[in-house]
PyMOL CGO cylinders between C-alpha atoms (Angstrom):
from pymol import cmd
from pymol.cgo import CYLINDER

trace = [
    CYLINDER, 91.79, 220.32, 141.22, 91.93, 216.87, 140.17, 0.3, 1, 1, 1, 1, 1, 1,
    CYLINDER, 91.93, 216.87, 140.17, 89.76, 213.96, 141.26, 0.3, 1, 1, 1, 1, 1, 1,
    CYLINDER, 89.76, 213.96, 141.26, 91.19, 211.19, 143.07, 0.3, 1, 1, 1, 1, 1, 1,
    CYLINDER, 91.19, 211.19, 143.07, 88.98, 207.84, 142.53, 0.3, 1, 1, 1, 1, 1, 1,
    CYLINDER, 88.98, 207.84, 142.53, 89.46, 204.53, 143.73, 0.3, 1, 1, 1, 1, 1, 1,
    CYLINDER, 89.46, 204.53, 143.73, 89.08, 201.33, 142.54, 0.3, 1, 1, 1, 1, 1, 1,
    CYLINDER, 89.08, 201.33, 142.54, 87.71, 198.40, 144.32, 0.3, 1, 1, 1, 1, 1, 1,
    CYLINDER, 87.71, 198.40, 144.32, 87.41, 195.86, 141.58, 0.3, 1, 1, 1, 1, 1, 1,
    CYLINDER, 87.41, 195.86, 141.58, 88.22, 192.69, 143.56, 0.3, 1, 1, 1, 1, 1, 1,
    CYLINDER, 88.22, 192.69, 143.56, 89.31, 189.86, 142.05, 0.3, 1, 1, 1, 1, 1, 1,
    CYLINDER, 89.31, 189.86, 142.05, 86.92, 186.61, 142.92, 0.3, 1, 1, 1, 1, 1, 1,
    CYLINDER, 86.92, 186.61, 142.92, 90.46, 185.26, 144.03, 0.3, 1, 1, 1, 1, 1, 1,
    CYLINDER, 90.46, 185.26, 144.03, 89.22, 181.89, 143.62, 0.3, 1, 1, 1, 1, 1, 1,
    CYLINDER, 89.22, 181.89, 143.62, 91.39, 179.21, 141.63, 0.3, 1, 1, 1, 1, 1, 1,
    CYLINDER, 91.39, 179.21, 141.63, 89.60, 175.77, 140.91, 0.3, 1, 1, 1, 1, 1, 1,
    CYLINDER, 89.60, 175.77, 140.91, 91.31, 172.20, 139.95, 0.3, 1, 1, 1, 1, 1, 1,
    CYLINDER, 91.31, 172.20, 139.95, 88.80, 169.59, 139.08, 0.3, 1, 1, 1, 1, 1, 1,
    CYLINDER, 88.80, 169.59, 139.08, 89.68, 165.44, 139.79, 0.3, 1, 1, 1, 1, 1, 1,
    CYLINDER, 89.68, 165.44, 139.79, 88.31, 162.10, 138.45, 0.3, 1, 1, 1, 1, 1, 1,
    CYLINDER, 88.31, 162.10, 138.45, 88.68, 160.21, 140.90, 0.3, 1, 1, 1, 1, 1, 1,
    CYLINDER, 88.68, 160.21, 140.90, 86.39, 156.85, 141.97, 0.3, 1, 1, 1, 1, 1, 1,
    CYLINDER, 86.39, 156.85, 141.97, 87.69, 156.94, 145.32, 0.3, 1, 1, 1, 1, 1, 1,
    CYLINDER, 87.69, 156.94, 145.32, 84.74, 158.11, 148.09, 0.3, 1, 1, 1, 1, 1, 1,
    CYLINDER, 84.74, 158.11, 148.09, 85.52, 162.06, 149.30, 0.3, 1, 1, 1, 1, 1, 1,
    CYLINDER, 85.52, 162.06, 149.30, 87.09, 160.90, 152.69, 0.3, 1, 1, 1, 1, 1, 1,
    CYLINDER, 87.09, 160.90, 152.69, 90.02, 158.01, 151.11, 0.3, 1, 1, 1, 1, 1, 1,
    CYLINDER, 90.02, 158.01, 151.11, 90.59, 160.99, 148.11, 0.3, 1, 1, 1, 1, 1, 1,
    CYLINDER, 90.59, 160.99, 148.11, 90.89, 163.54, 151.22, 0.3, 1, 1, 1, 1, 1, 1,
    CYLINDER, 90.89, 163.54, 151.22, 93.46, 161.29, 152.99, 0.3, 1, 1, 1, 1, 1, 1,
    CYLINDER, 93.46, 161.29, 152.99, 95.84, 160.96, 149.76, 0.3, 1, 1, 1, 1, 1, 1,
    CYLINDER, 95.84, 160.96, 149.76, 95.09, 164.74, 149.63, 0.3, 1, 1, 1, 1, 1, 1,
    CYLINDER, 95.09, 164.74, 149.63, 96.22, 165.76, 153.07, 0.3, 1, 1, 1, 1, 1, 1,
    CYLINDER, 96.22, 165.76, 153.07, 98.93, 163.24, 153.22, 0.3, 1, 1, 1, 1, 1, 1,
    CYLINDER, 98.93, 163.24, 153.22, 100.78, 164.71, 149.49, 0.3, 1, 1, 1, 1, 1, 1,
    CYLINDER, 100.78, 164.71, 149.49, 99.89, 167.99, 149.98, 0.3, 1, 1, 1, 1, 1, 1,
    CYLINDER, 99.89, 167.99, 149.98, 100.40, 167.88, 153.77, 0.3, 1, 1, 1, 1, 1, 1,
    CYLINDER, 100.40, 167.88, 153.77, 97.47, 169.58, 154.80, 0.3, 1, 1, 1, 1, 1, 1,
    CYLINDER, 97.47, 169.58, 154.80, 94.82, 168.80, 157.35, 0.3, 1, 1, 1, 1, 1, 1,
    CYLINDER, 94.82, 168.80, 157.35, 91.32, 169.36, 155.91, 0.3, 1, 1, 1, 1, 1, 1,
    CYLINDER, 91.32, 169.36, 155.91, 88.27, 168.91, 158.14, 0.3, 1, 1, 1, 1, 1, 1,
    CYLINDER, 88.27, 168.91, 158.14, 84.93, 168.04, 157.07, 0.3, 1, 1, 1, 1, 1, 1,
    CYLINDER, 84.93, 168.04, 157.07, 82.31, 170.72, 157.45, 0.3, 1, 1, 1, 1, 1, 1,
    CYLINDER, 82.31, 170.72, 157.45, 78.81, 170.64, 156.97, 0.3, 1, 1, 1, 1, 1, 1,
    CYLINDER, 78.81, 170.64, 156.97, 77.96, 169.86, 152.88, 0.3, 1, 1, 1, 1, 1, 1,
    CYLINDER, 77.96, 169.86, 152.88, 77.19, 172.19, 150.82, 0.3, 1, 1, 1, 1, 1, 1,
    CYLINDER, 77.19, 172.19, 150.82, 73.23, 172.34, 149.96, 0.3, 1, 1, 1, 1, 1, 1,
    CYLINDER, 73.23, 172.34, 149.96, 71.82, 173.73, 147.08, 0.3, 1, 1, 1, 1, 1, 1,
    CYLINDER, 71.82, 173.73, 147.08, 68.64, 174.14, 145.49, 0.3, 1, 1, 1, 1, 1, 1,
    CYLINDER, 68.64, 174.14, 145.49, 67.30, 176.93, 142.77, 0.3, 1, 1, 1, 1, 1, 1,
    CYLINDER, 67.30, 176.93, 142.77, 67.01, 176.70, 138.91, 0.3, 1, 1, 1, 1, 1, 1,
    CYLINDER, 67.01, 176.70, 138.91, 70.24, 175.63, 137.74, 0.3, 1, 1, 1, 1, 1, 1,
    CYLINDER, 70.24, 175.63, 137.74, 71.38, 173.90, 140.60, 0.3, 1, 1, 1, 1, 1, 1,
    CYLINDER, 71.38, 173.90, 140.60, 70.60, 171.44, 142.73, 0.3, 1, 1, 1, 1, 1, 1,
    CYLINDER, 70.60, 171.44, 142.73, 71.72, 168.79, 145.68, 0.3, 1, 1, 1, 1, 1, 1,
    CYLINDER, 71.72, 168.79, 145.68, 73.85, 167.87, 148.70, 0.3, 1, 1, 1, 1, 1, 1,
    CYLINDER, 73.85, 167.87, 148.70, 77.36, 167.78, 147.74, 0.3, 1, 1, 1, 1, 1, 1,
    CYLINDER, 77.36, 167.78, 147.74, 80.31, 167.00, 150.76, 0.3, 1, 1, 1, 1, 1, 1,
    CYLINDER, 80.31, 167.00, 150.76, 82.62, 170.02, 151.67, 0.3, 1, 1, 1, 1, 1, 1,
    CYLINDER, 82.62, 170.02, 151.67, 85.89, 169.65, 153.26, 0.3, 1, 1, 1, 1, 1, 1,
    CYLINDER, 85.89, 169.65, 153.26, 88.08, 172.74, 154.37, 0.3, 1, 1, 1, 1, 1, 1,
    CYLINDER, 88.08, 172.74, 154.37, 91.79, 173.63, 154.90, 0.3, 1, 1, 1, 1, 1, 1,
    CYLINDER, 91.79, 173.63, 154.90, 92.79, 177.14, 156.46, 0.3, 1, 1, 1, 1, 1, 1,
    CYLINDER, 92.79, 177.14, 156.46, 96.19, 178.30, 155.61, 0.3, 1, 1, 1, 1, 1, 1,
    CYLINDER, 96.19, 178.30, 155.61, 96.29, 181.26, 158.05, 0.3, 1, 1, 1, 1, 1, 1,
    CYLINDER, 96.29, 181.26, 158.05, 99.67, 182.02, 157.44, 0.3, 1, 1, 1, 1, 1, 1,
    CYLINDER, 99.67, 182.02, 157.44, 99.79, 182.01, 153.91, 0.3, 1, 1, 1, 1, 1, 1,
    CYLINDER, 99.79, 182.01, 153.91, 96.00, 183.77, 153.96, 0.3, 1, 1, 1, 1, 1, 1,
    CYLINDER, 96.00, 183.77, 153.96, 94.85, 181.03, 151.59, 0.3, 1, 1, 1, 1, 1, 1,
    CYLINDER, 94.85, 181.03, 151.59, 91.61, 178.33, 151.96, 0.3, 1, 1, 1, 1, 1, 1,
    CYLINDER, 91.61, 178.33, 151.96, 91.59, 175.30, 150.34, 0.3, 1, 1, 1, 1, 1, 1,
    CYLINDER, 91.59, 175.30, 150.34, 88.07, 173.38, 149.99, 0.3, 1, 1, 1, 1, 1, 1,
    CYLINDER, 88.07, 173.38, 149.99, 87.29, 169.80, 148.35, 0.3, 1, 1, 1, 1, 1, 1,
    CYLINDER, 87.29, 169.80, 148.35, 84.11, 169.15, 147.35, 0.3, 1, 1, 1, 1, 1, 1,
    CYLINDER, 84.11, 169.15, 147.35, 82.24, 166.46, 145.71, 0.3, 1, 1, 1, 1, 1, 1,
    CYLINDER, 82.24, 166.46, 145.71, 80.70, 167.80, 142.25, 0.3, 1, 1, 1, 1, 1, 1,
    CYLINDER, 80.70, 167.80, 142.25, 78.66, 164.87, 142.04, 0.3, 1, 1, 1, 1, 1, 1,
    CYLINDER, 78.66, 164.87, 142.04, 75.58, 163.61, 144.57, 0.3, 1, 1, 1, 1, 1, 1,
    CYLINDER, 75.58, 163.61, 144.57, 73.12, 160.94, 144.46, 0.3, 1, 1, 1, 1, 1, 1,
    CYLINDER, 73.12, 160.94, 144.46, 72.90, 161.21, 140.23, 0.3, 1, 1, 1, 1, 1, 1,
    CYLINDER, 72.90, 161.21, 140.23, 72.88, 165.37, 140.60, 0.3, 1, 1, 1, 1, 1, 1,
    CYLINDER, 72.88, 165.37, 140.60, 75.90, 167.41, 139.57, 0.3, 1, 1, 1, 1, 1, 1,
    CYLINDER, 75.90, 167.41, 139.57, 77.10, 170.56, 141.25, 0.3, 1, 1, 1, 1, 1, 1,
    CYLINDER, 77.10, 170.56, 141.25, 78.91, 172.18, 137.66, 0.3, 1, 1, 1, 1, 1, 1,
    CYLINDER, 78.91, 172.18, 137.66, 77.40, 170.50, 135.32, 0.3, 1, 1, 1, 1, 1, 1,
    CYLINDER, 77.40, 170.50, 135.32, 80.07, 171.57, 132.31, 0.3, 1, 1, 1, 1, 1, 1,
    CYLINDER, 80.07, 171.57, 132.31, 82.35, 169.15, 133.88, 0.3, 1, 1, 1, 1, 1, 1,
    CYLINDER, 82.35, 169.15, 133.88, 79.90, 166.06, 134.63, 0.3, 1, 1, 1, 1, 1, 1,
    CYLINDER, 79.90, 166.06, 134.63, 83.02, 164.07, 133.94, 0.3, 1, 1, 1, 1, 1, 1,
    CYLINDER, 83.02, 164.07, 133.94, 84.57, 165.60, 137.44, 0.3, 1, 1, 1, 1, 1, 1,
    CYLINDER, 84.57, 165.60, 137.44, 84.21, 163.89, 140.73, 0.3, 1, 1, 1, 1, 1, 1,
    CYLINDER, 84.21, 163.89, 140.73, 85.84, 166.44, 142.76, 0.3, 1, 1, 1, 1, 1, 1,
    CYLINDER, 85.84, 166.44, 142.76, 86.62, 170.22, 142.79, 0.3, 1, 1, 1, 1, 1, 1,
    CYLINDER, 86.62, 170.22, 142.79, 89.57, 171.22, 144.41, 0.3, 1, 1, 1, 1, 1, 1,
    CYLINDER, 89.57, 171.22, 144.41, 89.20, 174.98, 145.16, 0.3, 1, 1, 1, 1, 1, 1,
    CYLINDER, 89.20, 174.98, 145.16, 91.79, 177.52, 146.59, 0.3, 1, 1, 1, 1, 1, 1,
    CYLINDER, 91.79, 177.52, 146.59, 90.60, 180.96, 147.52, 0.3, 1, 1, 1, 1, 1, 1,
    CYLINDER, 90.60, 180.96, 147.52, 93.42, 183.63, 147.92, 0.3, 1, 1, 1, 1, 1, 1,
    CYLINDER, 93.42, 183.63, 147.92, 96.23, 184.96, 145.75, 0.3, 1, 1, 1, 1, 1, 1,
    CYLINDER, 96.23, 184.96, 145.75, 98.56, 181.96, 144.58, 0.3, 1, 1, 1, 1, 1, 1,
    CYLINDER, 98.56, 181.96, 144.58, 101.00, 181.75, 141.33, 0.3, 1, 1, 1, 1, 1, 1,
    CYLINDER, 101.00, 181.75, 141.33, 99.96, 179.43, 138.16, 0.3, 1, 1, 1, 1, 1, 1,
    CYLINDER, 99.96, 179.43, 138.16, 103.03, 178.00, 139.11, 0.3, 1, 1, 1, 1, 1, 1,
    CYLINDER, 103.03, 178.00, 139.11, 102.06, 176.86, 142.53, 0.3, 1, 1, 1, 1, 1, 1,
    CYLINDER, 102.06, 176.86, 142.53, 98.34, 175.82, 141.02, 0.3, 1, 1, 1, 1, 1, 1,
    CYLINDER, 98.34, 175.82, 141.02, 100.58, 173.63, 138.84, 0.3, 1, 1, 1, 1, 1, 1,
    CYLINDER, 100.58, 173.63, 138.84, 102.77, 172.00, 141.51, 0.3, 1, 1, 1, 1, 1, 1,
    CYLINDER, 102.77, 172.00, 141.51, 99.13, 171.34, 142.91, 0.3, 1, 1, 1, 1, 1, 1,
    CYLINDER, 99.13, 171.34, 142.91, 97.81, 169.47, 139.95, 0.3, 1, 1, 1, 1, 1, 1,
    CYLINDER, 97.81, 169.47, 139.95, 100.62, 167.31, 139.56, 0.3, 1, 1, 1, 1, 1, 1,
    CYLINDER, 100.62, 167.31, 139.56, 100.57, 166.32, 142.87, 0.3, 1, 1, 1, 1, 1, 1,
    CYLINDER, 100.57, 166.32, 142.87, 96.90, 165.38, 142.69, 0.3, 1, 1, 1, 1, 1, 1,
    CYLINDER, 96.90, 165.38, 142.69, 97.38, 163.26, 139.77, 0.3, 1, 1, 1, 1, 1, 1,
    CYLINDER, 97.38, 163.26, 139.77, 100.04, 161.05, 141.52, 0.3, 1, 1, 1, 1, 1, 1,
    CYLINDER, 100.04, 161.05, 141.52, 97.00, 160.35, 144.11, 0.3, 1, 1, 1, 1, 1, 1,
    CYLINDER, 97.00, 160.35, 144.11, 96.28, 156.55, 142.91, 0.3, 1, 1, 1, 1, 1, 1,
    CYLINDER, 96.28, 156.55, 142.91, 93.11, 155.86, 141.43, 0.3, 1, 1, 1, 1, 1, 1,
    CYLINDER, 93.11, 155.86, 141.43, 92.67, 159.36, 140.13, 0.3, 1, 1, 1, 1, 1, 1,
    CYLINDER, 92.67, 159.36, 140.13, 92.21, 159.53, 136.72, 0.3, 1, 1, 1, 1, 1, 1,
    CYLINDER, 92.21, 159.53, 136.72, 92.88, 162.89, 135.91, 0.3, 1, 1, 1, 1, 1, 1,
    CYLINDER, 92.88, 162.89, 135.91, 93.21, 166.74, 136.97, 0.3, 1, 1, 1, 1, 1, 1,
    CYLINDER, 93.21, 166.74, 136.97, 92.14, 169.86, 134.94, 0.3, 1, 1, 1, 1, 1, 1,
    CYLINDER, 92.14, 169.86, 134.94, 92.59, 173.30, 135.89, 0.3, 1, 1, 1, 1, 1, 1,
    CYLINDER, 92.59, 173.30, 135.89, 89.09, 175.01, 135.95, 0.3, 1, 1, 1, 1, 1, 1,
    CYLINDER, 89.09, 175.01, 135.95, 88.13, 178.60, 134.83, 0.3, 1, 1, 1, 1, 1, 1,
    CYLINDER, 88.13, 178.60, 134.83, 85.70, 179.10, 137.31, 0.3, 1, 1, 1, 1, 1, 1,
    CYLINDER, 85.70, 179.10, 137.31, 84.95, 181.98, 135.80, 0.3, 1, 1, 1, 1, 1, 1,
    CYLINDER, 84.95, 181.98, 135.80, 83.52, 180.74, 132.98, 0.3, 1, 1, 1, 1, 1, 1,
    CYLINDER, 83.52, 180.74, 132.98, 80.94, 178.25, 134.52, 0.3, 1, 1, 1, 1, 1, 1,
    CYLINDER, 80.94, 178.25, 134.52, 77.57, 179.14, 133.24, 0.3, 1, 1, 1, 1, 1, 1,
    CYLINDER, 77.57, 179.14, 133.24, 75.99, 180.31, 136.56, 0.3, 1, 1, 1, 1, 1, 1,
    CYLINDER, 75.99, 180.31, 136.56, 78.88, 181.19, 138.22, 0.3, 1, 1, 1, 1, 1, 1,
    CYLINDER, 78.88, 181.19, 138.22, 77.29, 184.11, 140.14, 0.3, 1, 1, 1, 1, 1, 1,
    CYLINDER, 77.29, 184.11, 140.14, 74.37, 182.21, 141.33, 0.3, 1, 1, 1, 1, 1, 1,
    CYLINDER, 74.37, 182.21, 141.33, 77.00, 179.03, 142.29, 0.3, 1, 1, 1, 1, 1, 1,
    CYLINDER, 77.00, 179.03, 142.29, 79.44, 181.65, 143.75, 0.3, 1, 1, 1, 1, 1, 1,
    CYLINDER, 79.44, 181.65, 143.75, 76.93, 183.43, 145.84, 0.3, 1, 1, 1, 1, 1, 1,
    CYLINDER, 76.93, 183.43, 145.84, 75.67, 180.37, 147.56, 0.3, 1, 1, 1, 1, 1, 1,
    CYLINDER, 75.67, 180.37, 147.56, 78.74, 178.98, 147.73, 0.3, 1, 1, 1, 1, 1, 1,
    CYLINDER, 78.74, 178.98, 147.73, 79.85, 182.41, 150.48, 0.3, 1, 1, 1, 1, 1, 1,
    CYLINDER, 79.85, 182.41, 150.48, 76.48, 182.48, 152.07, 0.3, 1, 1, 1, 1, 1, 1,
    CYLINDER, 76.48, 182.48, 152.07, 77.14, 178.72, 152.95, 0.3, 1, 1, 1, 1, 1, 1,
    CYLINDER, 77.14, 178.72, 152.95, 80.54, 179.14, 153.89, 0.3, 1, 1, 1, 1, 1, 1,
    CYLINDER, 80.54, 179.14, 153.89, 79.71, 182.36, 156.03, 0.3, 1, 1, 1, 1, 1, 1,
    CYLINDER, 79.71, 182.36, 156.03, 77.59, 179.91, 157.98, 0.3, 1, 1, 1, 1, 1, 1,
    CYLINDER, 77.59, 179.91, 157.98, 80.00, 176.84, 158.29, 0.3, 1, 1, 1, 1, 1, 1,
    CYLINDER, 80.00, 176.84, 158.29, 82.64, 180.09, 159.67, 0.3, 1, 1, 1, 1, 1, 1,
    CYLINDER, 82.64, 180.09, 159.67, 80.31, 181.66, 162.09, 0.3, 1, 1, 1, 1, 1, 1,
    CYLINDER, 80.31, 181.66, 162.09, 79.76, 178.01, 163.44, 0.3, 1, 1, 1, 1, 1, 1,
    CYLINDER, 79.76, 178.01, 163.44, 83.26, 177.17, 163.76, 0.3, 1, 1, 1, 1, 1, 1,
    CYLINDER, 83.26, 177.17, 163.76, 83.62, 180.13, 166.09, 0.3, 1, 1, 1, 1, 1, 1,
    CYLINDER, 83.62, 180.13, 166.09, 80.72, 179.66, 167.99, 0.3, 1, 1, 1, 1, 1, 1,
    CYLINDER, 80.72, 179.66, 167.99, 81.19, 175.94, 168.21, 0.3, 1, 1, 1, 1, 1, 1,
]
cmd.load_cgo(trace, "trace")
């Protein structure tokens, strides 16, 4: 009889876009919303502190329920620290967690860089960060706890 085995290998599902950008978090969020008409809120920041990381950095989120996608901005810089520090020359990351097209994470970035006073986009293989499991691990814990206070709040 054969053996029937499954496979759970989940992809992280997480896409990343990183911005230049000297505009402050909130006037970059309302160029944001307003091209790629969503409605992000801001949630509590995202706090870190262990060997390779640390500092305060502002998190905002979008929920795309129907689509079964979140979107998150947040700053990658914070009083002098940075958040990835392989891209010190990036202001902003502009995550998406979910399944999406490189076609749609395209669209994305070109809309971003017609957001004036942003200097440039990249496309980010957050993958490849040096730390990524330690940054990606915080990054849910936090998240779990900005969710769980949503609901309760």
């Amino acid at each position: 009889m054969k053996k029937l085995t499954l496979d759970f290998d989940e992809p992280n599902g997480y896409s990343a876009i990183g911005i230049s950008s000297q505009l402050a978090d909130y006037k970059l969020l309302f160029h944001v919303n307003r091209i790629l008409k969503l409605q992000f809120i801001r949630v509590e920041n995202f706090e870190i502190s262990n060997k390779y990381f640390s500092g305060n950095f502002s998190l905002y989120i979008h929920q795309d329920q129907n689509n079964r996608l979140d979107f998150f901005l947040m700053a990658n810089k914070s009083d002098g620290k940075v958040l990835v520090s392989e891209f010190k020359q990036l202001d902003f990351l502009f995550i998406i967690e979910g399944e999406i097209d490189p076609v749609f994470i395209s669209n994305i970035t070109s809309k971003l860089r017609k957001i004036p006073q942003v200097l440039f986009t990249q496309k980010i293989d957050i993958e490849g960060i040096k730390n990524y499991s330690v940054l990606s691990e915080a990054f849910e814990m936090h998240l779990d706890r900005v969710m769980e206070g949503k609901k309760m709040g």
